[in-house]
C-alpha positions in Angstrom: 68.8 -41.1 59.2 66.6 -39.5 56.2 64.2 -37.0 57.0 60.5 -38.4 56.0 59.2 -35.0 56.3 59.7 -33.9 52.9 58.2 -35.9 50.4 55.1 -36.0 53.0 55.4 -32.3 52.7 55.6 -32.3 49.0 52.5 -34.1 48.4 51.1 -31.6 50.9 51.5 -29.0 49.4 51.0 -30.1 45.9 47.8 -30.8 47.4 47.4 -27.5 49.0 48.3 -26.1 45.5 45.4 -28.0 43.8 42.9 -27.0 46.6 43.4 -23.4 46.0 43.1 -23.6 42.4 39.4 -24.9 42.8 38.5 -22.6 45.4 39.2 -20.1 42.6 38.2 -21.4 40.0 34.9 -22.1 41.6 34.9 -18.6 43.1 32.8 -17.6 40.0 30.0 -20.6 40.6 28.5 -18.9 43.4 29.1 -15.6 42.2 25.5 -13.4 42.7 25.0 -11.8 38.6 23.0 -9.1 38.4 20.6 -10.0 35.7 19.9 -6.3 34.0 16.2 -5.3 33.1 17.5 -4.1 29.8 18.4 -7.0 28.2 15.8 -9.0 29.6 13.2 -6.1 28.0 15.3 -6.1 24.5 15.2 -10.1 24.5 11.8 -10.4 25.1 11.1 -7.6 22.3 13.1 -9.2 20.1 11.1 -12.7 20.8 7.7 -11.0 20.0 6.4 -11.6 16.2 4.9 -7.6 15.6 3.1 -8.3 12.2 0.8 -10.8 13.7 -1.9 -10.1 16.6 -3.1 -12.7 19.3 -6.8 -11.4 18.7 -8.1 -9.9 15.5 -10.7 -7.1 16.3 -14.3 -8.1 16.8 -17.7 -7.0 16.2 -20.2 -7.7 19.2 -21.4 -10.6 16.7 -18.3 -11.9 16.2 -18.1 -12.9 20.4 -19.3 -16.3 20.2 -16.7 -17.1 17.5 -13.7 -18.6 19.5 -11.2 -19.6 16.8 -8.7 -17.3 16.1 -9.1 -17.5 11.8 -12.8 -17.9 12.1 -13.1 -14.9 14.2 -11.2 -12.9 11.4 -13.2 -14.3 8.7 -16.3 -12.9 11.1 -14.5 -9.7 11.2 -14.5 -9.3 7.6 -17.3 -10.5 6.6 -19.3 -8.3 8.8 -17.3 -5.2 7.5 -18.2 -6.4 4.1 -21.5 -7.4 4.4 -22.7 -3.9 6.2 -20.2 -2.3 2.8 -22.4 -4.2 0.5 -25.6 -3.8 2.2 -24.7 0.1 2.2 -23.7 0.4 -1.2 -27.0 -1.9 -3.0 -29.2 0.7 -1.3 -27.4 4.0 -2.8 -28.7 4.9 -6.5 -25.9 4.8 -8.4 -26.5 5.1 -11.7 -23.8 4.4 -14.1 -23.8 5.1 -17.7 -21.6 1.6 -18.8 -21.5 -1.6 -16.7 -18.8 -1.8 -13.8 -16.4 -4.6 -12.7 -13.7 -3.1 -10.4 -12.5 -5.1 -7.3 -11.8 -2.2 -4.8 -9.0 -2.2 -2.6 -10.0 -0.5 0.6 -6.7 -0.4 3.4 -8.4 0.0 6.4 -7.0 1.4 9.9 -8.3 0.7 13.1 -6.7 2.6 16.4 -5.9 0.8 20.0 -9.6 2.9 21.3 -11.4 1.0 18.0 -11.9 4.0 15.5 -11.8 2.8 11.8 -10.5 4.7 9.1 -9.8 4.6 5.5 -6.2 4.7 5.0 -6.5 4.5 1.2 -8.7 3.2 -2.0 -7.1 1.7 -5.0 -9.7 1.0 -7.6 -9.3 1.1 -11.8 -9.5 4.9 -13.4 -12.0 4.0 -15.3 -14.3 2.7 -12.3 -13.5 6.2 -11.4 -14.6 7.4 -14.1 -17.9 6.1 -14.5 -19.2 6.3 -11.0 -16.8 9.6 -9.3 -18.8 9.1 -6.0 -17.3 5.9 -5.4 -14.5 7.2 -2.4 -17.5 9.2 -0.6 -20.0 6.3 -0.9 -17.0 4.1 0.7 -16.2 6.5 3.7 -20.0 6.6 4.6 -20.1 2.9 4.9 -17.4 2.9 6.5 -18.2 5.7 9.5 -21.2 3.9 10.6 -20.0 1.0 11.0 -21.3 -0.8 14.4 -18.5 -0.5 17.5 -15.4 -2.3 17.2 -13.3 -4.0 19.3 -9.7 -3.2 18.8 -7.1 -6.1 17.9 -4.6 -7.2 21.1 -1.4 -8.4 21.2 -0.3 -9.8 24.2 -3.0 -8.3 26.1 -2.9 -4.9 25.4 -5.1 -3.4 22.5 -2.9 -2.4 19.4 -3.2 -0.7 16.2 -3.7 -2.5 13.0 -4.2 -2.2 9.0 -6.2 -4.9 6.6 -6.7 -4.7 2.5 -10.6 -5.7 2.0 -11.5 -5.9 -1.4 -14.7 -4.9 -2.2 -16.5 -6.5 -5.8 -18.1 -4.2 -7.5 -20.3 -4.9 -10.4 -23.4 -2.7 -12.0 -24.8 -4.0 -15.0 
């Protein structure tokens, strides 16, 4: 008489075999990881686009403006309006006509302070009217208050070109 007992046990433990090799395998699926603040931080940094801010700064006039582009233009145009408006009341007598376009990089801080970071106009706009720079910063410093730029809802730093025409005749 055979013994039946071994081929049942075979399959039983080929089986048995197969079993634990799931259970280990799928030891890792239910596994806990520890998800590191580090590299959620440095993803999420490296995500964020820093050259471009969710809200431009603002004038007070500028509030009921609620497009993002439209509320720069506002921005700008107020800044250059109050320039001009400052500049056609000076005297400035000149000696020979003027036609510069004046590049004025502007800074303004997280707390709203502007600042001239630097004017690049043509030597000989220099020339003919030397005040030029001074006449700049005071239209500049009294400015009305401005609301700093944010990015992501925390006010930032930021730094615009305006180009300022000028022409005297």
């Amino acid at each position: 008489m055979k013994n039946c007992t071994f081929p049942f046990q075979m399959i039983l433990m080929k089986r048995l075999v197969v079993f634990i090799a799931i259970l280990l395998v799928s030891c890792d699926y239910f596994k806990n990881r520890k998800v590191n603040t580090k590299d959620i931080v440095t993803q999420e940094l490296e995500t964020i686009d820093w050259n471009a801010v969710d809200e431009y700064p603002s004038f007070s006039v500028c509030d009921s403006v609620s497009e993002k582009i439209e509320r720069k233009y506002c921005f700008e145009m107020t800044i250059l309006n109050h320039v001009n408006s400052y500049l056609s009341g000076q005297s400035i007598v000149v000696s020979e006509d003027v036609e510069d376009t004046i590049a004025i990089k502007l800074g303004i801080d997280k707390a709203g302070k502007i600042s001239i970071l630097n004017i690049k106009s043509k030597p000989e706009t220099l020339l003919v009217i030397p005040e030029i720079d001074s006449l700049l910063y005071g239209s500049i410093n009294i400015l009305p208050k401005i609301f700093p730029a944010l990015k992501r809802g925390q006010q930032v730093n930021t730094e615009f070109v305006l180009p300022v025409v000028v022409s005297i005749k």
